[in-house]
C-alpha positions in Angstrom: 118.0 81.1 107.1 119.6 81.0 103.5 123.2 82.6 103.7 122.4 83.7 100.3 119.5 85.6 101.4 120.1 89.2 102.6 117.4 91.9 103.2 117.8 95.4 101.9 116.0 98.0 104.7 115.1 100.5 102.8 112.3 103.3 103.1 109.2 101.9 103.9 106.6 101.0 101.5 106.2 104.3 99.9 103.2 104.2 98.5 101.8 102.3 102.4 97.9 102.4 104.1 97.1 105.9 104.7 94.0 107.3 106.4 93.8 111.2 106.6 92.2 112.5 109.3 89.2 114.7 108.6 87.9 115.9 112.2 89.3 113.3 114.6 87.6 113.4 117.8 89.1 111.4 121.0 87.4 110.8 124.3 91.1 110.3 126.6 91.5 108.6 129.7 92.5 111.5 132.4 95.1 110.4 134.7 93.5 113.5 137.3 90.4 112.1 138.7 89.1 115.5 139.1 89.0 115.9 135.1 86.4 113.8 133.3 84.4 113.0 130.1 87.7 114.8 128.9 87.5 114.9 124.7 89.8 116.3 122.1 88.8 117.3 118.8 90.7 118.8 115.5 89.2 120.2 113.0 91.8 121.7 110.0 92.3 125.0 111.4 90.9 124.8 115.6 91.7 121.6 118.5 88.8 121.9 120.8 89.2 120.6 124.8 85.9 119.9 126.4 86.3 118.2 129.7 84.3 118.7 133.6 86.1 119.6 136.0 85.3 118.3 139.9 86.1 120.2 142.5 83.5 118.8 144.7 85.8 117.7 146.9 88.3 120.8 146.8 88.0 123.0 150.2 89.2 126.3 150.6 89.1 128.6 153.6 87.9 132.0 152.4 90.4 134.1 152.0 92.6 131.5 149.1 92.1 130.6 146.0 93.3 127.8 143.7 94.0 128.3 140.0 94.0 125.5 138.1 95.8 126.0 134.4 95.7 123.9 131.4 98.4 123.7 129.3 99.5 121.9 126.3 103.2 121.0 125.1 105.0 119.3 122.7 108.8 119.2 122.3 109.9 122.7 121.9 106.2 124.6 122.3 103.7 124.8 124.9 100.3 127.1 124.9 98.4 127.9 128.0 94.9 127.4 127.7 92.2 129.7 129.8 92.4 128.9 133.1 89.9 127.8 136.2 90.0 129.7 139.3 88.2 128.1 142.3 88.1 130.8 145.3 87.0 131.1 148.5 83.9 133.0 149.9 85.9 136.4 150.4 88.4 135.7 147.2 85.1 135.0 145.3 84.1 138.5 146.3 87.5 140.3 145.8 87.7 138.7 142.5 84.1 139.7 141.2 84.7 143.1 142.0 88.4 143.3 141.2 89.6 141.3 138.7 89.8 141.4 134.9 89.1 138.2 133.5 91.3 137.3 130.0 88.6 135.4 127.7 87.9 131.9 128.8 89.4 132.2 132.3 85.9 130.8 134.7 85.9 131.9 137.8 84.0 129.3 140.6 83.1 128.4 144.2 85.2 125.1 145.8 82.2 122.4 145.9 81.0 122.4 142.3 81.1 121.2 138.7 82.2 122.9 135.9 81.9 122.1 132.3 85.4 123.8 130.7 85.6 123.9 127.1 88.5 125.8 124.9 89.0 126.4 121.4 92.6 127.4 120.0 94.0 127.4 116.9 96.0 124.3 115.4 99.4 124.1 114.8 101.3 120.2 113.6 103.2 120.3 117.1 100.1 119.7 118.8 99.2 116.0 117.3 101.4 114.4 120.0 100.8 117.1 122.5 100.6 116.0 126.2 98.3 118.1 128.0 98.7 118.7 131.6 96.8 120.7 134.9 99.2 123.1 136.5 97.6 124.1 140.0 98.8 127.2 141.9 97.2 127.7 145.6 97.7 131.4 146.6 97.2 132.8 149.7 96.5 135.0 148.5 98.8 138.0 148.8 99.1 137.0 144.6 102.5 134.5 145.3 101.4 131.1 145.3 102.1 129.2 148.3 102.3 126.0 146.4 102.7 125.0 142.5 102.2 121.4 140.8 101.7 119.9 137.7 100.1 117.0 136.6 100.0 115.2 133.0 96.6 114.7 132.3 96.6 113.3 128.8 98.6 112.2 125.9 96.8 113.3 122.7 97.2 111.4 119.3 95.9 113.1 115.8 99.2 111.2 114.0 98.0 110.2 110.4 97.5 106.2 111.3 99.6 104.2 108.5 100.6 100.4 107.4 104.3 100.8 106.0 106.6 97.8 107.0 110.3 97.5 105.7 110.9 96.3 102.1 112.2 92.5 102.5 114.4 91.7 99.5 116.1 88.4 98.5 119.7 89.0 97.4 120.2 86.4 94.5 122.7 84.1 94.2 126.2 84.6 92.7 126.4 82.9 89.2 129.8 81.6 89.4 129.9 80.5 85.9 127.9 82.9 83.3 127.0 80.3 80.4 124.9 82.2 78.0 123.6 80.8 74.5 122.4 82.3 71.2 119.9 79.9 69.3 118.8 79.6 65.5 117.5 78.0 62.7 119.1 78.0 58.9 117.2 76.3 56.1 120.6 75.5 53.5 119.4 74.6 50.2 121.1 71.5 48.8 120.7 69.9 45.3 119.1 66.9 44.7 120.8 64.1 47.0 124.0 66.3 47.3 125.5 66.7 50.7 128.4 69.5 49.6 126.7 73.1 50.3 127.0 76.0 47.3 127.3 79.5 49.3 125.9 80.7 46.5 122.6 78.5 45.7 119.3 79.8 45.8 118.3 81.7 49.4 122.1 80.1 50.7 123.4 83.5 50.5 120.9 85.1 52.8 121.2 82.0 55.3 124.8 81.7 55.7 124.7 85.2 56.2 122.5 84.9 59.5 124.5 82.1 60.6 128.1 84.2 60.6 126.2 87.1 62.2 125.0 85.0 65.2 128.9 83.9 65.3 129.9 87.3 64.6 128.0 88.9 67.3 129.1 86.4 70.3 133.0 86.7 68.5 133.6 90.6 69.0 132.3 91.0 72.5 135.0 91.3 74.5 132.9 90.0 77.6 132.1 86.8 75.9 134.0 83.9 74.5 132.7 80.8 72.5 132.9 77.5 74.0 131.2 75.6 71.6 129.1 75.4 68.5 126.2 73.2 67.9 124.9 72.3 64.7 121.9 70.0 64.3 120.4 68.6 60.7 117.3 67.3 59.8 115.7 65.9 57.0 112.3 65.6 56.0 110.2 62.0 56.3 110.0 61.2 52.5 111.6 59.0 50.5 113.5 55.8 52.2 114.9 56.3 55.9 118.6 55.8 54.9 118.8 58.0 52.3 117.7 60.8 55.0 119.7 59.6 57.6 122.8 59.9 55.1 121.6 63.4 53.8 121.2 64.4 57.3 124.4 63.6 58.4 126.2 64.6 55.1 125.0 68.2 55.2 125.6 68.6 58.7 129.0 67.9 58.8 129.0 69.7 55.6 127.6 73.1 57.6 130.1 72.5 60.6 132.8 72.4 58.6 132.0 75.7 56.4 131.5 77.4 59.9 135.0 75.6 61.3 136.9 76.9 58.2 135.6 80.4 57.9 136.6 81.0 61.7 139.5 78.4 62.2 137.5 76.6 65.3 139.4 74.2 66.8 137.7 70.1 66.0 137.1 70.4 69.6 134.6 73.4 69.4 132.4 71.8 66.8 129.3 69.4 67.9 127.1 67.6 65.6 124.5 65.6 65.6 121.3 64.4 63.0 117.7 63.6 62.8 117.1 61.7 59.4 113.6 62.2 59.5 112.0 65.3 61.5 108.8 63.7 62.6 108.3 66.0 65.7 108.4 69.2 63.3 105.6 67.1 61.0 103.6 66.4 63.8 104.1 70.4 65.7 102.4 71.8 62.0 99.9 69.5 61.8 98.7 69.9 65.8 98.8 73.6 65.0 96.8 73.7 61.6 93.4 73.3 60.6 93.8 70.9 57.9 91.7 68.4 56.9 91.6 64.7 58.5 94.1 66.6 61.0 93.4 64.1 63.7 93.9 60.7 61.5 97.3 62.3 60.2 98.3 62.8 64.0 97.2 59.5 64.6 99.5 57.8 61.9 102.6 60.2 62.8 102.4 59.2 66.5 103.1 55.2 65.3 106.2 55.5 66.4 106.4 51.4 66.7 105.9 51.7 63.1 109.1 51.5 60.8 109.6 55.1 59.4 109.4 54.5 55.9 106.5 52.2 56.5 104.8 55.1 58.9 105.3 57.5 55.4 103.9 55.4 53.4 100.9 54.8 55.2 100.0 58.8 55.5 100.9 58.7 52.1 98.7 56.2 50.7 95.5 57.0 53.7 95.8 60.2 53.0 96.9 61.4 49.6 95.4 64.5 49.5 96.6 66.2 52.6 100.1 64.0 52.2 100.8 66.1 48.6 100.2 69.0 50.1 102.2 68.2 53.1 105.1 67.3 50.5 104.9 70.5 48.9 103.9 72.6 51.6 105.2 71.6 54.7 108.2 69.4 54.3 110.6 71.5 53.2 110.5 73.9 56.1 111.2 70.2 57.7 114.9 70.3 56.1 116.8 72.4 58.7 119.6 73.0 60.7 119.4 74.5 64.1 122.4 75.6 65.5 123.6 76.7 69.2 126.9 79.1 70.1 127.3 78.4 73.9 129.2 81.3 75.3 130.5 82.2 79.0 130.3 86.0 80.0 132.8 87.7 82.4 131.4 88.9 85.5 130.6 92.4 86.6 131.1 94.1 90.2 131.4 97.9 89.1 127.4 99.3 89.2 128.4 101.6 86.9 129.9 98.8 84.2 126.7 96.9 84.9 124.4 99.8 84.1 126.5 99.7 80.7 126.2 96.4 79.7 122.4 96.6 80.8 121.6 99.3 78.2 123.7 97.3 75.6 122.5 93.6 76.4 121.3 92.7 80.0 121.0 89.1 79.0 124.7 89.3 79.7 123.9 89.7 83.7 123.0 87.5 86.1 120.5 88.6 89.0 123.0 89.2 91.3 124.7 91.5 89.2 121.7 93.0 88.6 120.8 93.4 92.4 124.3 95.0 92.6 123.2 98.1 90.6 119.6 98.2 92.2 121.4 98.6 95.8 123.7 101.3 94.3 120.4 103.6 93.2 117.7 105.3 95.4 115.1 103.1 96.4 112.7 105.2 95.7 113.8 106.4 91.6 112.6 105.2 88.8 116.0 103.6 87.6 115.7 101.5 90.9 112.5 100.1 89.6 113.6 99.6 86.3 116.5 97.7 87.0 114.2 95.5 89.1 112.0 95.1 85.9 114.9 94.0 83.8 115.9 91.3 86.3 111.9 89.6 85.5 112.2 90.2 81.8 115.8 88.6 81.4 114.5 86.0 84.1 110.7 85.1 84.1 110.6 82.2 85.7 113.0 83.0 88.5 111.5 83.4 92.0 114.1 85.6 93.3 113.5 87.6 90.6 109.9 87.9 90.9 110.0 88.8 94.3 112.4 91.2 94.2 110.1 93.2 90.9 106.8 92.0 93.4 108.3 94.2 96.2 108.9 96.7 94.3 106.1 97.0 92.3 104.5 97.4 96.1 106.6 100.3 97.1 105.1 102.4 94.0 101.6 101.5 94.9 101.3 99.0 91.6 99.4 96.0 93.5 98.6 95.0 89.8 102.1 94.1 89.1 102.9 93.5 92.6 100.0 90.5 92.2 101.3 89.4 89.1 105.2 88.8 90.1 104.6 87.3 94.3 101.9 85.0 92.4 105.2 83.2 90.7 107.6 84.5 93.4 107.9 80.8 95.5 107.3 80.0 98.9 110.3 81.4 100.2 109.8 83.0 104.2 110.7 86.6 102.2 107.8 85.4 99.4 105.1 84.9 102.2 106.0 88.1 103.8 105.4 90.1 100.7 102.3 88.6 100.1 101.0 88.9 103.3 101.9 92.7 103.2 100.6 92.7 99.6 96.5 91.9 101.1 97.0 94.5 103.7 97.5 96.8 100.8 94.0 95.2 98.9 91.9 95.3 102.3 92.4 92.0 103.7 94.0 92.3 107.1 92.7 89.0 108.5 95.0 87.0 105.6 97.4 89.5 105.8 98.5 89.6 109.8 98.3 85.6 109.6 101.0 85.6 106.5 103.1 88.1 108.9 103.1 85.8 111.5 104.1 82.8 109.4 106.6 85.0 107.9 108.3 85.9 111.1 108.5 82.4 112.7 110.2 82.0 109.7 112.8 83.9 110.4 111.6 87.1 108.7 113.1 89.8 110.9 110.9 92.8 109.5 107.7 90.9 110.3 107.7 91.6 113.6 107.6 95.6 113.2 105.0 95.0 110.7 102.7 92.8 112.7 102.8 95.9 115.4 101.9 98.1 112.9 99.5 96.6 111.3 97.7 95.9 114.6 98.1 99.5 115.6 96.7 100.4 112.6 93.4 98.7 112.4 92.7 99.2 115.7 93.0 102.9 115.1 90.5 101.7 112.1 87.9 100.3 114.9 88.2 103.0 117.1 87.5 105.5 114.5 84.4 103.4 112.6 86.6 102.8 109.8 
């Protein structure tokens, strides 16, 4: 098993396979062969026994008697039902003319059958109630001679339910936090210049972006700056060395206006050029509707073809869609991208990570992240939150869609709980939750054979949820479910 991976046992699947029981009936093995065809309903307010007893095999000599006395008990109650009394010839008698009968109590001859039935009200304690069959054999001067008890039946009206353990994967530590912010400025130059003017037409407003990108990354205490990326590109027209020399010129030109305004080391500063953006040209034009947009594509992708030989050819094949291309389209193709690579400190503290969460969780890493989800209940809405955070900041993370799949599950979302195990990997933990996942949607024959595979896996939860699940949809059977 992955060292990395750890399982947080939490409550069960809150939101788990429930069946309510309406007016359960069960017909119960006796463990007294004198008590068959023994049944047990509930109903919401009454448990009904019905069973026959057989004393056709009981003897007495006339003067005893034998009264035999159900009784049902759970942990701290127990409730005597209304009891059999088998008597002798003369006790028969005595007992006709004599005794006062509570309700319910029968009173019969040794040698016969009797159908017993007894209604009482319902109280919780009795779902797991054992009933037994006290007998007391008197002699009768009213003391008994001899007393025993035996456990007749265990009864069962618990509400039958599919809730394994949560099975989490505990991501890895990110032992160095490398972050990056990303953008695009368009710097207007003058014709075949290469020096920039801060204050030239939209320079103002692009600059600007640029130092607040910088800015942003600069003043975090968490952060710090290892390195600043600036990319140029220039536009296909006009002769190839021109735009590899504007390209590098105004690059270097942009590096060292962000160098100076901060005082970066030379070291910081990376630059590289594209004299001609080609891929930009060929992006608009795939994405576009223009006309003869196939035969444009098919003269950009020459890439065999000398650059300003390739230009010339859309330019002359094409001169239409190449003017407006000119006019249109390649100035957006005269940019500089730019990259501040930044490392992050680490956090431990829950509560400093539920900090930097609300300010900017794409300063965490999953683990972090997991760190504040164990430190809430598992069952709040922050805990599921956090979880969704983790997905957002990292879609394409396994770990992290397992962890949002499982707990997506534990509200009852199978929607979302679809959604994040369908990108969650193959992982033992992944197979688990989607095995659990189709015995939430119906489908116990996929689901127990994902259990199984999940605990020769090595998934220690599986076991407990195999058992369950088995109880649970045999109860199902039983009941015509």
């Amino acid at each position: 098993m992955n060292p990395h991976i750890m399982r947080m046992k939490m409550l069960s699947f809150a939101a788990a396979l429930i069946v309510a029981l309406q007016s359960p009936a069960a017909t119960l093995e006796s463990a007294d062969s004198r008590v068959k065809d023994l049944s047990v309903e509930r109903t919401d307010n009454n448990l009904l026994v019905n069973m026959t007893l057989d004393f056709t095999g009981l003897k007495l000599k006339s003067d005893r008697e034998v009264t035999f006395i159900p009784v049902l008990h759970g942990a701290d109650s127990t409730l005597t039902l209304p009891v059999v009394t088998v008597a002798g010839r003369n006790r028969y008698i005595q007992n006709q003319r004599h005794r006062t009968a509570a309700p319910g109590d029968m009173l019969v001859r040794p040698g016969s059958t009797v159908g017993y039935s007894a209604v009482v009200p319902y109280s919780p304690w009795m779902e797991s109630a054992v009933l037994s069959l006290s007998e007391d054999l008197c002699g009768c001067g009213f003391d008994p001679i001899s007393s025993s008890t035996t456990d007749v039946a265990q009864l069962d009206f618990r509400e039958r339910t599919f809730a394994p353990l949560s099975a989490y994967i505990t991501p890895r530590v990110e032992a160095r936090k490398e972050r990056s912010v990303k953008g695009q400025a368009y710097i207007d130059f003058k014709v075949n210049r290469t020096d920039i003017d801060a204050g030239y037409r939209r320079n103002p407003e692009e600059l600007a972006a640029i130092r607040a990108s910088i800015d942003a990354v600069r003043s975090d205490a968490d952060s710090r700056i290892e390195r600043i990326t600036i990319t140029g590109y220039a536009s296909p027209e006009g002769p190839y060395s021109n735009n590899a020399r504007l390209a590098e010129g105004r690059t270097a030109s942009l590096a060292g206006y962000v160098r100076d305004l901060y005082s970066f080391s030379p070291e910081l500063m990376r630059t590289a050029s594209v004299a001609e953006d080609w891929d930009g040209l060929r992006r608009w034009v795939e994405e576009s509707q223009i006309d003869n947009r196939q035969g444009l594509l098919d003269i950009i992708a020459l890439e065999d073809l000398a650059p300003d030989a390739r230009e010339w050819k859309l330019k002359t094949t094409y001169p239409e869609q190449y003017a407006y291309l000119l006019s249109e389209v390649y100035p957006a193709l005269r940019h500089s991208d730019y990259t501040i690579s930044y490392v992050v400190s680490s956090f431990s503290d829950p509560a400093k990570i539920a900090e930097v969460m609300a300010a900017d969780p794409r300063k965490l890493s999953l683990h972090e992240l997991y760190i504040l989800a164990q430190s809430l209940p598992a069952d709040s809405d922050r805990f599921r939150e956090v979880f969704e955070v983790a997905v957002r900041m990292y879609p394409d993370a396994p770990e992290a869609n397992l962890n949002a799949g499982v707990t997506a599950l534990s509200f009852g979302d199978l929607v979302n709980a679809g959604r994040y195990l369908a990108k969650a990997g193959d992982s033992p933990e992944a197979v688990y939750a989607r095995a659990v996942l189709a015995a939430r949607q119906g489908d116990y024959t996929a689901a127990r054979a994902g259990l199984v595979k999940a605990q020769q896996a090595g998934v220690k939860e599986a076991a407990d949820a195999i058992a369950q699940l088995d109880e649970y949809t045999s109860w199902l059977k039983l009941n015509n479910k």
